[in-house]
C-alpha positions as CSV (number, residue, x, y, z in Angstrom):
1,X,19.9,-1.1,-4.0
2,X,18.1,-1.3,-0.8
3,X,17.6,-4.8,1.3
4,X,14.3,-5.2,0.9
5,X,11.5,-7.9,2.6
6,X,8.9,-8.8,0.3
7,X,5.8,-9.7,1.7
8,X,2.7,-11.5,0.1
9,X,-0.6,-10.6,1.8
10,X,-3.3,-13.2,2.0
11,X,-6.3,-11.6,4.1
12,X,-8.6,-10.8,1.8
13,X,-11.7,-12.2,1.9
14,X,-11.9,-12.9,-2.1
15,X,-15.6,-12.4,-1.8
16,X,-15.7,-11.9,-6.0
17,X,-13.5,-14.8,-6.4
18,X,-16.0,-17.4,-4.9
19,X,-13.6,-19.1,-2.9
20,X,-9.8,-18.0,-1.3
21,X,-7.7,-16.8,-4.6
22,X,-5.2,-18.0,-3.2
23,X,-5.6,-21.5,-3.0
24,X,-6.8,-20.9,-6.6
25,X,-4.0,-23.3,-8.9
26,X,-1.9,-21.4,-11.4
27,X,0.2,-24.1,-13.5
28,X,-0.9,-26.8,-11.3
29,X,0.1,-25.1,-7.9
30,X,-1.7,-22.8,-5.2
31,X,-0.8,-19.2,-6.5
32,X,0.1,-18.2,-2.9
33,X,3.5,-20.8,-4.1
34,X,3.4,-18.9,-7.2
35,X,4.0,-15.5,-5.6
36,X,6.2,-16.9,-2.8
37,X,8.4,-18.2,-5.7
38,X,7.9,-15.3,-8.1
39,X,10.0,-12.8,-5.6
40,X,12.6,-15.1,-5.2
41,X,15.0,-13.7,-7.6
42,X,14.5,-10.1,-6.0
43,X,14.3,-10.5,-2.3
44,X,15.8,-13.2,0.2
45,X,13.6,-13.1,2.7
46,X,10.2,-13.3,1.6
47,X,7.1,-13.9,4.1
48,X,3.4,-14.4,3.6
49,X,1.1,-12.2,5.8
50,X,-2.5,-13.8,6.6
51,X,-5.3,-13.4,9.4
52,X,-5.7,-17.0,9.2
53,X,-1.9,-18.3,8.8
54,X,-3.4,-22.2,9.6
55,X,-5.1,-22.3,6.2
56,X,-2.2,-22.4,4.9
57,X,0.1,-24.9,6.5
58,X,0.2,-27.4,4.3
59,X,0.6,-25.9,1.2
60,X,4.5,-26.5,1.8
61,X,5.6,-23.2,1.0
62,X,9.1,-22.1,1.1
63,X,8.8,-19.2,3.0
64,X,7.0,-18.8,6.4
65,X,3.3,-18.0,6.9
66,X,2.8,-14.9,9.4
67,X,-0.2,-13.7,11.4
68,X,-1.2,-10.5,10.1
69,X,-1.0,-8.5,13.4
70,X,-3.6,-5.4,12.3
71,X,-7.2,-6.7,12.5
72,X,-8.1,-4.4,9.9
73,X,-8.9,-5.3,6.4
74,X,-7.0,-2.4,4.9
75,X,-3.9,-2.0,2.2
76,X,-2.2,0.3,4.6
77,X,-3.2,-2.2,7.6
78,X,-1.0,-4.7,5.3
79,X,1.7,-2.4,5.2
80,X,1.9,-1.8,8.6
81,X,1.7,-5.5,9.5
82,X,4.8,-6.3,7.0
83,X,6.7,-3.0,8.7
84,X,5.9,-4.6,12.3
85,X,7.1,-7.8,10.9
86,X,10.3,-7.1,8.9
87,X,14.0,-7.1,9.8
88,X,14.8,-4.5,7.0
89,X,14.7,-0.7,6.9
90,X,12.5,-1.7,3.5
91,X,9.4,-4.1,2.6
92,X,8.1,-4.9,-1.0
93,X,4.4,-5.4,-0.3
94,X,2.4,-7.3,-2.8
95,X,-1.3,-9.1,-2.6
96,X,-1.3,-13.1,-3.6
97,X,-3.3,-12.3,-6.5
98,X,-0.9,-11.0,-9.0
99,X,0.7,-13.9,-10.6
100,X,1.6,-11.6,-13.7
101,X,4.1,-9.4,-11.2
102,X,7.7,-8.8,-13.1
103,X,10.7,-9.1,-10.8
104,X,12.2,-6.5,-12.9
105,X,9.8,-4.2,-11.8
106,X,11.0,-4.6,-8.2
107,X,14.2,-4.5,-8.6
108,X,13.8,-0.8,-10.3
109,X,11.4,-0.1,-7.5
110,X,14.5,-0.7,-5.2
111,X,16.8,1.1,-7.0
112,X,14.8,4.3,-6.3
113,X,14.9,4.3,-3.1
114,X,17.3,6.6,-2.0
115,X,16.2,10.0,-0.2
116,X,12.7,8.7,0.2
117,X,10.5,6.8,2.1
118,X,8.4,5.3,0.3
119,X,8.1,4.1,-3.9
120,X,4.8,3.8,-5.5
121,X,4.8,3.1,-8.7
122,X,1.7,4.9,-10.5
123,X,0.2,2.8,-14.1
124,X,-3.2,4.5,-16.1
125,X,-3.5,7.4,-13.1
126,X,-3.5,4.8,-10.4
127,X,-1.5,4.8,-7.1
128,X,-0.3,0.9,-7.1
129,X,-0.3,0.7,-3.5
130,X,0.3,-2.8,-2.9
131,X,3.3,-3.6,-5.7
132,X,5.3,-0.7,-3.8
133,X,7.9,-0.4,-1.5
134,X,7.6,1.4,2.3
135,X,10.3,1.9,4.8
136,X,10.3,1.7,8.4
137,X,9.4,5.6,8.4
138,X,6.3,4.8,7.2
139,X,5.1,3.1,10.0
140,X,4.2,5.7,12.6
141,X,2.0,7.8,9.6
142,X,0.1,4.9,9.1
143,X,-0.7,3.8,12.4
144,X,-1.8,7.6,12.8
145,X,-4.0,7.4,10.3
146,X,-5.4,3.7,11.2
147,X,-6.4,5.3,14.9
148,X,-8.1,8.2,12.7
149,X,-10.3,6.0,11.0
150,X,-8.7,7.7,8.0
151,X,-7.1,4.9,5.5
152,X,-7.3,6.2,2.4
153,X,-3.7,5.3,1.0
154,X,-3.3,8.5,-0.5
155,X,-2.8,10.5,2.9
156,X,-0.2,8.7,3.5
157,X,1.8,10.1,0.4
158,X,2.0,13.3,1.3
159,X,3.3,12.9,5.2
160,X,5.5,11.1,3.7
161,X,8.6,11.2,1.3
162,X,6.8,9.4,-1.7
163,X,8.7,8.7,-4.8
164,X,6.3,8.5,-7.3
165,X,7.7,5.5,-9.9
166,X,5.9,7.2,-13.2
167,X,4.0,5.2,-16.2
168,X,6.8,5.9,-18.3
169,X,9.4,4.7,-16.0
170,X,7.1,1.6,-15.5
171,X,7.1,0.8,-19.2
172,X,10.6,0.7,-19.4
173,X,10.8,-2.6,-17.7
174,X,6.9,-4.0,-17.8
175,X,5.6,-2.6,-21.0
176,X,2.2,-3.7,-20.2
177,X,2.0,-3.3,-16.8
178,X,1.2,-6.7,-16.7
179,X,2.7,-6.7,-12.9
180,X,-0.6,-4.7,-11.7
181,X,-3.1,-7.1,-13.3
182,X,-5.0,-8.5,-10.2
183,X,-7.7,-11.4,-10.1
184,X,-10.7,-10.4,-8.8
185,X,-12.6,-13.0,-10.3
186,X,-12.4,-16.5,-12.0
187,X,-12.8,-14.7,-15.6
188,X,-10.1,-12.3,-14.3
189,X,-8.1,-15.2,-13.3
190,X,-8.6,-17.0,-16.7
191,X,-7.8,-14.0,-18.5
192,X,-4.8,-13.7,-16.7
193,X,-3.3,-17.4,-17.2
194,X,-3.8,-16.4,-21.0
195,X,-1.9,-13.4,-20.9
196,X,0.9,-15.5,-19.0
């Protein structure tokens, strides 16, 4: 299995949330802690990725708080900031607002790494760009495409060597596909505390 660096990104600007989603308490705690926790069993070295890394400093987390060193607000300009920022040929990227994520499903994820540079797992049609894994090869196709002005994550498959992680292979191990369920919004959120 590849060593892998996961990292949580916080720079959205939960604009459909109301207020930052991930300050939002999920069993009593900010769900940034929740997802710094949740990857504990799968990676060693987890980090959190922010534009504003000072919002966060006393939460107390138990992994460090990094500035997210591409301006953009962009999925790929996530990636590219957890590539910049990781010791490891490989980074499991993930955003702070899915508290249903199954560790399982990373630990596959990482298992299917070999010959390829990067593993997306795909659930009803959907690329799920940030529950993924990217390696360092990665990085130069998406800082080609950030100076474009062309983002869209799906160019970046093909100049790449994608491993596409299929729905049925997804349902082996997160029958649901409960790990993709982000909250968008407080109903989202409730629903998802539920579905816990």
């Amino acid at each position: 299995m590849a060593e892998v660096t996961a990292f949580i990104l916080a720079g959205g600007l939960s604009s459909r949330f109301g207020s930052n989603k991930a300050l939002a308490l999920w069993e009593g705690r900010p769900l940034l802690s929740h997802m710094a926790d949740l990857l504990a069993p799968v990676a060693e070295t987890r980090k959190v990725l922010a534009k504003d890394p000072g919002i966060y400093a006393a939460l107390g987390l138990s992994v460090p708080v990094l500035k997210d060193s591409v301006e953009r607000r962009h999925p790929l300009a996530g990636v590219l900031s957890a590539l910049r920022a990781a010791d490891t040929e490989w980074v499991f990227v993930t955003a702070c607002d899915m508290p249903l994520l199954r560790p399982v499903l990373v630990t596959a994820l990482a298992k299917a790494t070999e010959g390829h540079d990067a593993v997306v797992p795909v659930w009803k049609g959907k690329f799920q760009t940030l529950c993924a894994l990217y390696s360092q090869r990665c990085a130069a196709p998406i800082e080609t495409l950030l100076k474009q002005e062309r983002a869209p994550c799906v160019e970046l498959y093909p100049r790449v060597r994608t491993r596409f992680y299929s729905e049925e292979e997804v349902a082996r191990v997160d029958p649901a596909g409960a790990s993709f369920l982000d909250v968008d919004t407080p109903d989202e959120f409730r629903s998802a505390e539920a579905a816990r």
